[in-house]
N, C-alpha and C positions, 0 to 999 in steps of 0.2 A: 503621487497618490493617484489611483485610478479615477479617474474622470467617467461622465456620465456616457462620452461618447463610446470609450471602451466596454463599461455596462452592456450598452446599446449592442456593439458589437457579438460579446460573450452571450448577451440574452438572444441576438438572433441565431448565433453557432448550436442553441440546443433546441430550437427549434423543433429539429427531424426525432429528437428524444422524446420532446412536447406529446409531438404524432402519435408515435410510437405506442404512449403509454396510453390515449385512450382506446388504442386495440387491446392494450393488455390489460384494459381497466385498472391501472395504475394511478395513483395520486400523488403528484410530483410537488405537491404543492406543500411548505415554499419554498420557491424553489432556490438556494441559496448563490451568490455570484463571488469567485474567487477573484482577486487581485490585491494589488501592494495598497496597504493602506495607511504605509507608513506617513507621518506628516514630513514635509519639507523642512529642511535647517532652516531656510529664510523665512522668516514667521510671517513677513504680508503676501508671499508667495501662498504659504499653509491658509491664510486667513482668507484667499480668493479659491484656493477648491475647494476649499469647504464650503465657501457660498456657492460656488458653483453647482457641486453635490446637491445640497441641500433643495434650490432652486429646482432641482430639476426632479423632484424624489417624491414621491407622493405625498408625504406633507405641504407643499405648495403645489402642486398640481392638482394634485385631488385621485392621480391612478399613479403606477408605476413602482418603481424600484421604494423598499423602504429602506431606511437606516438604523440600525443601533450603536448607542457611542457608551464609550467605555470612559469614566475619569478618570485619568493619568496624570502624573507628575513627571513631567518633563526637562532633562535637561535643559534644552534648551529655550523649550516656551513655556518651563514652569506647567501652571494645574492645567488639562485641555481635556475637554472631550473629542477624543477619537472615535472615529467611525468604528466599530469592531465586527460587524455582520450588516450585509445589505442582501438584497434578498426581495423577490417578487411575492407576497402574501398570497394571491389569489388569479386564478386563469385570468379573468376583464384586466386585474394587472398588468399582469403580464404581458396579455396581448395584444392590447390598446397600447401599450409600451414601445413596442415592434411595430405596431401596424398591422399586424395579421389576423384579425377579427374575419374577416369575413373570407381570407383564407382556408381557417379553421374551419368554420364555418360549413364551408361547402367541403371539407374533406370528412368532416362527421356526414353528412348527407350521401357523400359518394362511398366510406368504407363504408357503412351499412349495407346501402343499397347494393354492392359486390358482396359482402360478406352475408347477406340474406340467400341470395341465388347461389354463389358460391363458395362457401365455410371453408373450403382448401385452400383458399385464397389467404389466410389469413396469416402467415407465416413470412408470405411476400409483403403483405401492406404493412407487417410490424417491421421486417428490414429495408424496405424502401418506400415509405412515407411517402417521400419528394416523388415519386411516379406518381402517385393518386392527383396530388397536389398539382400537376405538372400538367396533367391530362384531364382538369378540369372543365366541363364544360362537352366532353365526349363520351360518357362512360354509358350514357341511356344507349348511344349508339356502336362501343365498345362491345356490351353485354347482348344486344342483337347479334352482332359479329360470332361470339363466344357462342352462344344460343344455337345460332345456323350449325357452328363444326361439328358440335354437340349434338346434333342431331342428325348430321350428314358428314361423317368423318369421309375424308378424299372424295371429296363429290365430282371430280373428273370434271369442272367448267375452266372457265377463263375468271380471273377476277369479277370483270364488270358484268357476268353474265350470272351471276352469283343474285336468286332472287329476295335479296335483304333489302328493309327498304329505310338505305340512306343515300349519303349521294354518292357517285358513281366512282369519287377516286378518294375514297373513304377508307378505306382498305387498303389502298397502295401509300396515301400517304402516310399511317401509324401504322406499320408492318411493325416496326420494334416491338411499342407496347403488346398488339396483338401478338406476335410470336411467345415472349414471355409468359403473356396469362394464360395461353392455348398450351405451351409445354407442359404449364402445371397440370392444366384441367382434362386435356385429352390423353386415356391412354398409351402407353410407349406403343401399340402394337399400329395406332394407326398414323404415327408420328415417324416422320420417314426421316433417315440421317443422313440428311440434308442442308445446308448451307442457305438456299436460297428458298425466299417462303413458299411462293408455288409450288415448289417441288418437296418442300419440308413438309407441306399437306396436304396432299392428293390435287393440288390446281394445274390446269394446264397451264404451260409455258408459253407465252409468245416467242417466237424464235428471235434468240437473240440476235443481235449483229455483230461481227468481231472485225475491230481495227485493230487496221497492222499497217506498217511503215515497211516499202520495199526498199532497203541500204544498197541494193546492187542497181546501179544506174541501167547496165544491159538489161536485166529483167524485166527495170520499168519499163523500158523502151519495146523488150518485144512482146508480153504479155498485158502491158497495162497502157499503152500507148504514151509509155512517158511520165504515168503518173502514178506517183509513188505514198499517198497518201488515202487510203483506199478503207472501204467497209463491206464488207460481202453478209448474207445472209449465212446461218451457222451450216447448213445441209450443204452449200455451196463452194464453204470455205474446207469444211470436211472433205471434198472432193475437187479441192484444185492439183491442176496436173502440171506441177510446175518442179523440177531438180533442183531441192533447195539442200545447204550443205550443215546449214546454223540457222535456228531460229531463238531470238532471244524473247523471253517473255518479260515486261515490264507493269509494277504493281499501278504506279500512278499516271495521270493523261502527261503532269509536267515533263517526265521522264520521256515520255512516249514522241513528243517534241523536241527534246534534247536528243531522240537519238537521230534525229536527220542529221545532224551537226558532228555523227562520226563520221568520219571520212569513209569512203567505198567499199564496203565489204562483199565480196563475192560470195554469190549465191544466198544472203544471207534477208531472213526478216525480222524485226520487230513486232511483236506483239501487244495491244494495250490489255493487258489481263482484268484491271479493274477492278482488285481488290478479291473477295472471294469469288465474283463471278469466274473465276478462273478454270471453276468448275465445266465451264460451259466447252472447256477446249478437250475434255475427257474423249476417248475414245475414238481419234483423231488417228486411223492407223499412217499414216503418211510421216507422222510427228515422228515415231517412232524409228527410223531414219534419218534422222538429222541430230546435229548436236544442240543438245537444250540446253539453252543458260535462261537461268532466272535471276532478277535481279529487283527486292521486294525495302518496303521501311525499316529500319531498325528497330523494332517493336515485336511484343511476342507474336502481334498478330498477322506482320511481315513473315516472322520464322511458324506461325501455325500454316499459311497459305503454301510456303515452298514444299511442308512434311505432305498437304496434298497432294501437290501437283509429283509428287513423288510415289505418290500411292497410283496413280496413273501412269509414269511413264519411269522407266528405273536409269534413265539416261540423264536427269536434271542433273545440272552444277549451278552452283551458287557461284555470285560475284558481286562485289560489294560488301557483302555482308558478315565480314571479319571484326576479328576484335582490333588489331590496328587500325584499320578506316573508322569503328567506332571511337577508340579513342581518341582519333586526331581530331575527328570533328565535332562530336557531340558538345551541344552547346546548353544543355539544362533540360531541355523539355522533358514532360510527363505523358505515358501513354495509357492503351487502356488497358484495364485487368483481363486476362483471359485463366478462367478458372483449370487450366491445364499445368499441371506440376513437370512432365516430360512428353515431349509429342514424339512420335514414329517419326523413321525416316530421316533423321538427320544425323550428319557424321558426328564424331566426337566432339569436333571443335565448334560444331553450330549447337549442338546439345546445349554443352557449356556456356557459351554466350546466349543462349536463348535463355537457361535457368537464370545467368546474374540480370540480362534486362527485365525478365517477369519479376524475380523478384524486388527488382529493386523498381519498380515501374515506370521503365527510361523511355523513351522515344529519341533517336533521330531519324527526319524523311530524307526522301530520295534529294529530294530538294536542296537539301543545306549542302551535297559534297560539288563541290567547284567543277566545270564544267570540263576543265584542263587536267582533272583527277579520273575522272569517269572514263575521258577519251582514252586517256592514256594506258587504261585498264581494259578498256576495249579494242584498242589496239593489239593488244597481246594475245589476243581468242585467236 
């Protein structure tokens, strides 16, 4: 028989429903809880969730889950009443239940106070609740944020030069949530298609830095004095004068570390690409010359970065990123949704596996394939 804790559980799972419906001014209420209500064979086993139940249900508490019982004639225990519907009566029930009072609480106060200033918003706060909810405690300085682009679409500064008055890495640290509400609110014309925020909205860039691992010992030795672990400014890196024959691009730092541990590759570098900042290696005429391997997570958002860096240079080859090597090692993990159905730029067989890990929303990292697999793959370039 479902127990009170399972309750607990199911009553927290609708939670984001809860949200939901007072955007949609919905009355959910009551709001009724599915599970097995069958009684136990063992009749003192049945006679302790039932006290159980009971104990915990708003008849002895005074809030929460109610119950109604149905009288039966039972096999096995003869007359009984069975629970036949449980079910939250009222919102304080409910949510005093859960613990989410004051949760609530401040997400009525926060979608309001969005959905006063910004009514297009409200399509986002009824499918994702848990964002409001999430980013509580920020949204006065949120909507400043919004307020500024709104009023100065691509204002050509630097982040912190940006005169809004919160604190200074305000802005860099919730670039997420800011991106999202900024896509709905702003225009497409001043919303640039862009990957990275700066540049997705008129801000100036700090130049980034690119590391990269030099695999050719002679190299390090006569251009870098021996050292093969290196970071250059991007304008710099753009213009190194060095006869390289392979440059491999890697998505993650771990990777980026693993690859000092291939053996010697002549004329050849590593890249740490960094996920989308990959972006930053565009335009690179020197790249353009050399054989490009990329080598990214098994995730859609692994195969949406290579279909860039392919929009950039038409020389990219993929490695690792097969459906064997998927299958031998994939170990469970879940990755994240990328709303793309078919990305550009990918041969048939990366299409293919990109459509089954998106839809089926698989993850494996660079991480998980043995270091003796990698090499050995790398050896063959």
């Amino acid at each position: 028989m479902i127990s009170p804790l399972e309750i607990k559980n199911k009553a927290e799972r609708s939670f984001k429903n809860y949200l939901s419906s007072l955007v949609e001014d919905i009355d959910l209420f009551p709001i009724e809880i599915a599970g097995n209500k069958k009684p136990n064979k063992d009749i003192s086993v049945f006679h302790k969730e039932i006290e159980k139940l009971v104990n915990d249900s708003k008849e002895k508490k005074g809030y929460g889950y109610s119950v109604e019982y149905k009288r039966v004639n039972t096999r096995n225990n003869a007359i009984q009443d069975l629970p036949q519907k449980i079910y939250f009566d009222t919102e304080t029930d409910y949510l005093k239940f859960i613990d989410k009072q004051k949760e609530a609480s401040q997400f009525k106060i926060d979608s309001v106070m969005l959905l006063v200033k910004y009514p297009e918003l409200k399509n986002f706060i009824i499918s994702k609740p848990n964002r409001i909810v999430k980013n509580a405690g920020k949204w006065q300085e949120i909507i400043k944020v919004i307020n500024y682009f709104v009023e100065n679409p691509k204002p050509d500064l630097y982040i912190r030069e940006l005169p809004i008055k919160i604190h200074t890495k305000f802005i860099e640290r919730n670039k997420g949530i800011l991106r999202e509400l900024l896509d709905i609110i702003l225009n497409n014309e001043v919303v640039n298609n862009e990957e990275v925020f700066e540049l997705r909205f008129g801000l100036k860039l700090a130049e980034p830095m690119i590391r990269f691992k030099v695999l050719d010992k002679s190299l390090a030795n006569k251009y870098f004095s021996g050292l093969d672990d290196l970071a250059l400014p991007l304008n710099l890196f753009k213009n190194l004068n060095i006869k390289l024959s392979r440059v491999i691009i890697l998505e993650n730092k771990v990777s980026l570390y693993n690859a000092l541990t291939i053996p010697n590759k002549k004329d050849t570098i590593a890249i740490f690409g960094k996920g989308y900042s990959v972006s930053n290696l565009k335009n690179i005429c020197w790249l353009e010359d050399t054989q490009l391997i990329y080598w990214g997570d098994f995730d859609a958002h692994g195969f949406d970065i290579l279909s860039k860096i392919r929009q950039y240079y038409n020389n990219v080859q993929s490695i690792l990123m097969d459906r064997e090597t998927f299958d031998i090692f994939y170990e469970g993990d879940k990755g994240k949704y990328l709303d793309k159905t078919e990305l550009p730029n990918l041969l048939d067989e990366e299409q293919e596996l990109y459509k089954y890990i998106r839809e089926n929303n698989l993850r494996l990292e660079q991480e998980k394939i043995p270091r003796d697999y990698f090499i050995e793959a790398f050896e063959k370039l």
